[in-house]
N, C-alpha and C positions, 0 to 999 in steps of 0.2 A: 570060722575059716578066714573072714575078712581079718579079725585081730593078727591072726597068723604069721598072716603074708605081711602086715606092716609090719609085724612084729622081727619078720626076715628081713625085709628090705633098709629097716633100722640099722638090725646089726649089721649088714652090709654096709652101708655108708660110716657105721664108725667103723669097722675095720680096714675099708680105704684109708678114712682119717688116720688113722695110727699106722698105717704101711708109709704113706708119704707125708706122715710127719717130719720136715725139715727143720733146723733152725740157723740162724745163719751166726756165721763165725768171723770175726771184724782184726782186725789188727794194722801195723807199722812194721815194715819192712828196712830195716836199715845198713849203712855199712861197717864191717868193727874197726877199719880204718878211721876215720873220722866219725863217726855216730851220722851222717848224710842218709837222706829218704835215695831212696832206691827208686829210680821209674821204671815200669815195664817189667819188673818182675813176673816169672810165671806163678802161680800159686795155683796145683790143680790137683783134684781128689784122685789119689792113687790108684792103679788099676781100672781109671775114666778118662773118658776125653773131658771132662767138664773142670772146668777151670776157669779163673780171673786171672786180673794181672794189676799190677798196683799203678795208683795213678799219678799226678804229679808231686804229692806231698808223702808218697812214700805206702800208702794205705791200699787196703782190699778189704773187701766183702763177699763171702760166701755159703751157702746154703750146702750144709752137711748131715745127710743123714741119720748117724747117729754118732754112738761116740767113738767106737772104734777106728771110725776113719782118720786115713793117712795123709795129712796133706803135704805134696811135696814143693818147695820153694826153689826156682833155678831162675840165673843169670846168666850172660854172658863174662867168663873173668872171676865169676865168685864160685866158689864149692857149693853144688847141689844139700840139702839139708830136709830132715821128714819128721814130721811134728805128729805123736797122737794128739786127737783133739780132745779126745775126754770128757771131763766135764768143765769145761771151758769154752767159752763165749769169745775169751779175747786174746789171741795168741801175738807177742810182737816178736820179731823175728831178727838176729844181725846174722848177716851171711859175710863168710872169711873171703878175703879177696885167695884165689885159684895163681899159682905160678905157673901152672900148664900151660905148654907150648900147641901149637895145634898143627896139626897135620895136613898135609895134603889133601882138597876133595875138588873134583870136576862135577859140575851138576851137568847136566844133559837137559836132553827135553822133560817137560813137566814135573821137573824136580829130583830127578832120579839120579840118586849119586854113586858114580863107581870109581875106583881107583883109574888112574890116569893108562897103567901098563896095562887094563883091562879092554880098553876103545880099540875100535878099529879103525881109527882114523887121527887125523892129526891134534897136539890138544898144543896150546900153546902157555907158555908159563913167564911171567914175569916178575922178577924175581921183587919186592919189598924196598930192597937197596937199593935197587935201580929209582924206584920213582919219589925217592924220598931224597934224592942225588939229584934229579932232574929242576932244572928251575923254573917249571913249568906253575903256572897261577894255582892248575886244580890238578884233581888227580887225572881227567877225562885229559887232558892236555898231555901228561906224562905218560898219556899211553902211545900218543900219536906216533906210529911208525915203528910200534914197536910187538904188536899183532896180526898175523895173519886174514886180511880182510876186513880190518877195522876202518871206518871211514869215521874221524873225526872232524866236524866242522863249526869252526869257532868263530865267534859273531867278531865281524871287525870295528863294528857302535862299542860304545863306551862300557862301563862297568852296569852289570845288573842284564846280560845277556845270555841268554842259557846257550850250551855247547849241545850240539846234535850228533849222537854216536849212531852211526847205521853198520851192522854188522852182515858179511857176508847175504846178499838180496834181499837185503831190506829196502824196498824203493823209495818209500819216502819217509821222513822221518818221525 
C-alpha cells in the first residue's frame, strides 16, 4: 500500500511538471525604418494578460507555454504584428512604422474612455495647432488659458523648475 501512494504522488508531481512546463522565448525588437531597438514595446501571450515589454536595447524575455502560442508585438506608430512561436527559442521582430491617424478619445475617471458627444458635461478640446503655434517654453504653458478650470503655475526662478497644473479643485498641487 505504502509503494502505492508513493507510487501516486510521484506521478503527480511529474504531471504538474509537464502541465507547467515553460520555456522562455528571447529576442530584438526593432524598427524597418532604420533597423533602430525599439523601447517599450508590448510583447504579450495572446489571449493573456501576461506580457514583457523590450528594454533599452530593443530585447525581451518570455516564458511560453508551449509551442502554439501567439505572441503579439504592439507599439505606439507601428502596425501590431503576431508571431507563432513554435519551435523556436529566438524570435527577432521589425515592426512597419503605422500612417494611421488617431481619433478622438476623452478619458474620464479611472480610465474609462467615451466619445466626447457621449458626456453629460462639458469636455474641452484643444486643437494640436494651436499649441504647436503658441510660443510657450513647454506644452503645460500652451495650455494656459486655454481650458476650462485649468490653473497653470509657472515658477518665476530660473530654468530646471517644474510648472504646477491644478485642475478644477485641486487644492494643492
Amino acid at each position: 500500500m505504502r509503494k502505492l501512494i508513493t507510487l501516486l504522488v510521484f506521478l503527480l508531481f511529474a504531471g504538474l511538471q509537464v502541465a507547467f512546463a515553460q520555456r522562455a522565448v528571447t529576442g530584438v525588437v526593432t524598427s524597418s525604418t532604420d533597423n533602430s531597438a525599439l523601447i517599450g514595446v508590448s510583447v504579450v501571450l495572446k489571449g493573456t494578460t501576461t506580457g514583457t515589454t523590450t528594454d533599452i536595447d530593443g530585447r525581451y524575455s518570455i516564458a511560453v507555454p508551449n509551442d502554439q502560442t501567439v505572441l503579439q508585438y504592439s507599439f505606439i506608430g507601428f502596425t501590431p504584428q503576431e508571431v507563432t512561436v513554435g519551435g523556436q527559442s529566438t524570435i527577432n521582430v521589425t515592426l512597419v512604422e503605422s500612417a494611421q491617424m488617431m481619433e478622438e478619445v476623452v478619458v474620464t475617471a479611472l480610465g474609462i474612455s467615451r466619445e466626447s458627444k457621449s458626456l453629460g458635461y462639458a469636455v474641452a478640446n484643444v486643437d494640436s495647432k494651436v499649441l504647436l503655434e503658441s510660443r510657450a517654453l513647454n506644452v503645460a504653458e500652451s495650455l494656459d488659458g486655454r481650458v476650462a478650470g485649468l490653473n497653470i503655475n509657472v515658477p518665476t526662478s530660473g530654468a530646471g523648475g517644474s510648472v504646477a497644473i491644478n485642475l478644477r479643485g485641486s487644492g494643492s498641487p
